[in-house]
C-alpha positions in Angstrom: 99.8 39.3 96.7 96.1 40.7 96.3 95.7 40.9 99.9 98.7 43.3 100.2 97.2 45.1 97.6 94.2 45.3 99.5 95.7 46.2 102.9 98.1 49.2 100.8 94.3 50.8 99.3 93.0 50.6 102.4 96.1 52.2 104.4 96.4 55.1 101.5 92.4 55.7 101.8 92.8 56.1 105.8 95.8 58.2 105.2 93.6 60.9 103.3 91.2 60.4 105.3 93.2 61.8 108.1 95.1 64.3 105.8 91.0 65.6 104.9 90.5 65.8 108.4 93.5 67.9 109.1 92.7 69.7 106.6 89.3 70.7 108.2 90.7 71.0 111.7 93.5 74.2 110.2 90.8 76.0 108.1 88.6 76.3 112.1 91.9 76.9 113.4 92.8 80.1 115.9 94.9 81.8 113.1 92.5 81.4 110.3 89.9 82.1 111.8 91.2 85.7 113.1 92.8 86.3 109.3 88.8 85.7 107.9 87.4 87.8 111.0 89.6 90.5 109.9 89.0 89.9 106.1 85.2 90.5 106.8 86.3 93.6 108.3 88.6 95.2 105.8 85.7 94.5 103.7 83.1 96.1 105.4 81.0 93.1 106.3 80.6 94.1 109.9 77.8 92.0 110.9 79.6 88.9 110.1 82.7 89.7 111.4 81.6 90.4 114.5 79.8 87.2 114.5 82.9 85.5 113.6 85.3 87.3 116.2 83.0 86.5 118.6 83.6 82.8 118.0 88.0 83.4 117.8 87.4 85.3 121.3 85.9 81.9 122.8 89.2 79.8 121.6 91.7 82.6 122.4 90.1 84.8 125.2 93.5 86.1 125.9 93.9 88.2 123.1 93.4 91.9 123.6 93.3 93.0 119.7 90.1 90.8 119.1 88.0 92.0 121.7 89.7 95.5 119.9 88.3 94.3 116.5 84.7 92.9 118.4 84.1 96.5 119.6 85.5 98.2 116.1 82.6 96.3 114.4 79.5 97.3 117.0 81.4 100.9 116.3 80.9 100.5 112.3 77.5 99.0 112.5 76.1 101.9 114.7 75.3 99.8 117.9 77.4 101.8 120.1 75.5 101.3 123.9 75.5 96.9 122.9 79.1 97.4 122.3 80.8 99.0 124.9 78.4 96.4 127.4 79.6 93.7 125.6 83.3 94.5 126.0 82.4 95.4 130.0 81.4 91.8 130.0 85.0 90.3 129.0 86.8 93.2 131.0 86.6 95.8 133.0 87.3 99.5 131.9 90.0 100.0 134.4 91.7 97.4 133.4 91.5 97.6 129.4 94.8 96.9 127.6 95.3 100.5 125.6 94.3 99.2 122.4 91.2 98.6 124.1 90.3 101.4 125.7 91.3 103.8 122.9 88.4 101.8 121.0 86.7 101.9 123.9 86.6 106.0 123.9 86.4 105.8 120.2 83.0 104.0 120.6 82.3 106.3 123.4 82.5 109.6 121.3 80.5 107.9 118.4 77.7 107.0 120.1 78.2 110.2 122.4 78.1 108.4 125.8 79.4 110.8 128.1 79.2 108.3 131.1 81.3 105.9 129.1 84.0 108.3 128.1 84.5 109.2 132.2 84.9 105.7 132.8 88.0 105.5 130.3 89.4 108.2 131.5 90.1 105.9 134.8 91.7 103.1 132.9 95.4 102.5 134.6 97.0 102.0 131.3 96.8 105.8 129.7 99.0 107.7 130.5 98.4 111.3 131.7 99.1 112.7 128.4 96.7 110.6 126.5 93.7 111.4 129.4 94.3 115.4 128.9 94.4 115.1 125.3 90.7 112.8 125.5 89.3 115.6 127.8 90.6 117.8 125.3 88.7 116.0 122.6 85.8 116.1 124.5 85.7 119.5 124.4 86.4 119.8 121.0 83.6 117.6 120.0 81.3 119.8 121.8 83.2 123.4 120.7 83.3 124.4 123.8 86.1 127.2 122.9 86.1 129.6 125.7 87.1 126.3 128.3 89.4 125.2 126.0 91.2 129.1 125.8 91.1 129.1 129.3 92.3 125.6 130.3 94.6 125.3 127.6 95.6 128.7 126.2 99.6 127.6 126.9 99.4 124.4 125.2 97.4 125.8 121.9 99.4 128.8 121.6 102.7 127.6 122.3 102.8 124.3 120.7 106.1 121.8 121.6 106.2 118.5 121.7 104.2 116.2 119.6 101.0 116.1 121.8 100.6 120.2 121.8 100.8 120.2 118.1 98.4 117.6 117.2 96.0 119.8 119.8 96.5 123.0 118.3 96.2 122.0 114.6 92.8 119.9 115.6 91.9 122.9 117.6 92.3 125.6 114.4 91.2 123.6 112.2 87.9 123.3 114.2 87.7 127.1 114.5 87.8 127.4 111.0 84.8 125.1 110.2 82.2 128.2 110.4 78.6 127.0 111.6 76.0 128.8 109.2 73.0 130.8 110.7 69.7 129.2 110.1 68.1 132.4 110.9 70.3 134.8 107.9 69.6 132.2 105.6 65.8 132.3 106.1 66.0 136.1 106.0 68.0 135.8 102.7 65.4 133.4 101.3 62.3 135.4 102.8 64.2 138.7 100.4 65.3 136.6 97.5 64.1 133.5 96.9 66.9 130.8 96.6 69.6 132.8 98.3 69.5 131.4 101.4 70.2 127.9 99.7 73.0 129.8 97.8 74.2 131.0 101.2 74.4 127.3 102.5 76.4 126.3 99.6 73.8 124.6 97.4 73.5 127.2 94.6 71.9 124.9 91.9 69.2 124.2 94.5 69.1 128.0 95.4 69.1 129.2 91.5 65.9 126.5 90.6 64.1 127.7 93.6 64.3 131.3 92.5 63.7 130.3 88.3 60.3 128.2 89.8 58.9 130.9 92.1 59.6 133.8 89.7 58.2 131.6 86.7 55.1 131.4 88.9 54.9 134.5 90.5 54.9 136.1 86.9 52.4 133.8 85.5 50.3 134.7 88.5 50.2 138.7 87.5 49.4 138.1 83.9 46.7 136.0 84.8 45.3 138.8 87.5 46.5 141.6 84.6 44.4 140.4 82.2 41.1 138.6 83.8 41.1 141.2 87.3 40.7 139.5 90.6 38.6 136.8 89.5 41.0 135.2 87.2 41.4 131.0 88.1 44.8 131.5 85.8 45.9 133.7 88.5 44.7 132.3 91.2 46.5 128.9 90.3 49.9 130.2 89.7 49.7 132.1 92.8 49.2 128.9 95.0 52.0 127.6 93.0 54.4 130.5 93.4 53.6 130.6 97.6 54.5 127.2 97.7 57.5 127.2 95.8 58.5 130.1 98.1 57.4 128.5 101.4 59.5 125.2 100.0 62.3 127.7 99.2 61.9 128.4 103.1 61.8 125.3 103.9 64.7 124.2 101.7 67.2 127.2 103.0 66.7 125.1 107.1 67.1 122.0 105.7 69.7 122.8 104.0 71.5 124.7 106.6 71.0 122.0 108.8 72.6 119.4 106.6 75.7 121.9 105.7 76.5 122.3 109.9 75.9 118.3 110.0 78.4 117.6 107.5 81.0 120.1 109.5 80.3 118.9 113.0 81.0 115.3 111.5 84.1 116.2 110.1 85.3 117.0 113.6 84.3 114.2 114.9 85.9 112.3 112.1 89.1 114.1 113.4 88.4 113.5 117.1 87.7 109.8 116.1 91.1 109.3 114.4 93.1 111.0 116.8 91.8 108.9 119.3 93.4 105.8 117.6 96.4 107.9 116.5 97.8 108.9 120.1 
């Protein structure tokens, strides 16, 4: 009797054993790996989920939408030339499942690889469609308006089916994102102090510029008022009030500069989405 006690322990302890290993074997698994490859994604942890859907790619090479997911996570982390080689290394361009090659040109535009982009365009699974609304893109991206009025005037103007409408709209709304002049601003500056900021749409930073060099500025000509030519009062606040003006200069490109960044990449954020979209 204590021997088949003994040989029941020992069967239940091998039992879990094997249920433990099980256990170990489903959480490496194909599926659950790819569901915590993606959950690293949605989460923003790009650098470990590309690790990680590197490793699902070697059990299921097959699968189109992870080497979609691999290149989605080279996109996010900024190492757009690495990606679009590494992907060239499981497949070739022409031959790209769609999914693919619409991250494909996504990571293209991001990293703006022209060269890359023109391979796409060659892939045998878009149709013609999806390459003239890419090329359309492309020119987009770059505002290159009078092409586009030339070589598309029909299809902006006279919008039908779903493709001319998501052109046209992408194509206003472009238009209507006004670049501002570096050189107005730094004229409006070089009058008023702080305008030119105020003109690039940072008024608080254009109203403190022109408070700081007119504080100065006045302090300077009371000091000179009251002490002549030789007045070190004077001669400090007027050091103080050029620079605040030169920075207000300075400010009013910088500024500028940033305001037509900010623009440009909401196009591309557009371009970029469409890309997926269509």
């Amino acid at each position: 009797m204590r021997l088949d006690c003994f040989t029941i322990l020992c069967i239940s302890f091998l039992f879990l054993l094997n249920q433990e290993v099980d256990a170990q074997k489903d959480l490496y698994d194909y599926n659950n790996s790819k569901a915590f490859a993606e959950n690293l994604y949605n989460n923003g942890e790009y650098g470990f989920a590309k690790s990680e859907f590197q490793r699902v790619i070697y059990l299921m090479p097959n699968d189109s939408s992870l080497l979609a997911s691999l290149l989605a996570c080279y996109r996010n982390l900024g190492e757009y030339s690495e990606g679009l080689d590494k992907i060239e290394k499981y497949i070739s361009v022409k031959e790209m499942p769609t999914n693919i090659c619409k991250e494909y040109i996504r990571t293209a535009f991001a990293g703006s690889d022209t060269s890359a982009f023109r391979r796409a365009l060659g892939n045998d699974n878009l149709s013609i469609k999806q390459r003239e609304f890419y090329e359309f893109l492309a020119l987009l991206n770059i505002r290159a308006y009078k092409t586009m009025d030339i070589k598309y005037a029909d299809l902006i103007n006279t919008p039908e089916g779903d493709l001319e409408n998501r052109m046209s709209s992408l194509y206003i709304s472009s238009k209507e994102i006004k670049r501002k002049s570096i050189g107005l601003g730094v004229a409006m500056s070089v009058v008023v102090p702080g305008l030119g900021k105020v003109y690039s749409g940072y008024w608080k930073d254009g109203l403190m510029s022109f408070i700081y060099t007119t504080v100065a500025g006045w302090q300077a000509y009371r000091g000179f008022k009251k002490k002549g030519i030789s007045s070190a009062y004077g001669w400090i606040y007027s050091g103080v009030a050029t620079g605040f003006y030169l920075g207000n200069i300075y400010g009013t490109v910088k500024w500028i500069k940033r305001k037509n960044s900010e623009r440009q990449q909401k196009i591309k954020d557009e371009i970029l989405n469409s890309i997926v979209s269509f």
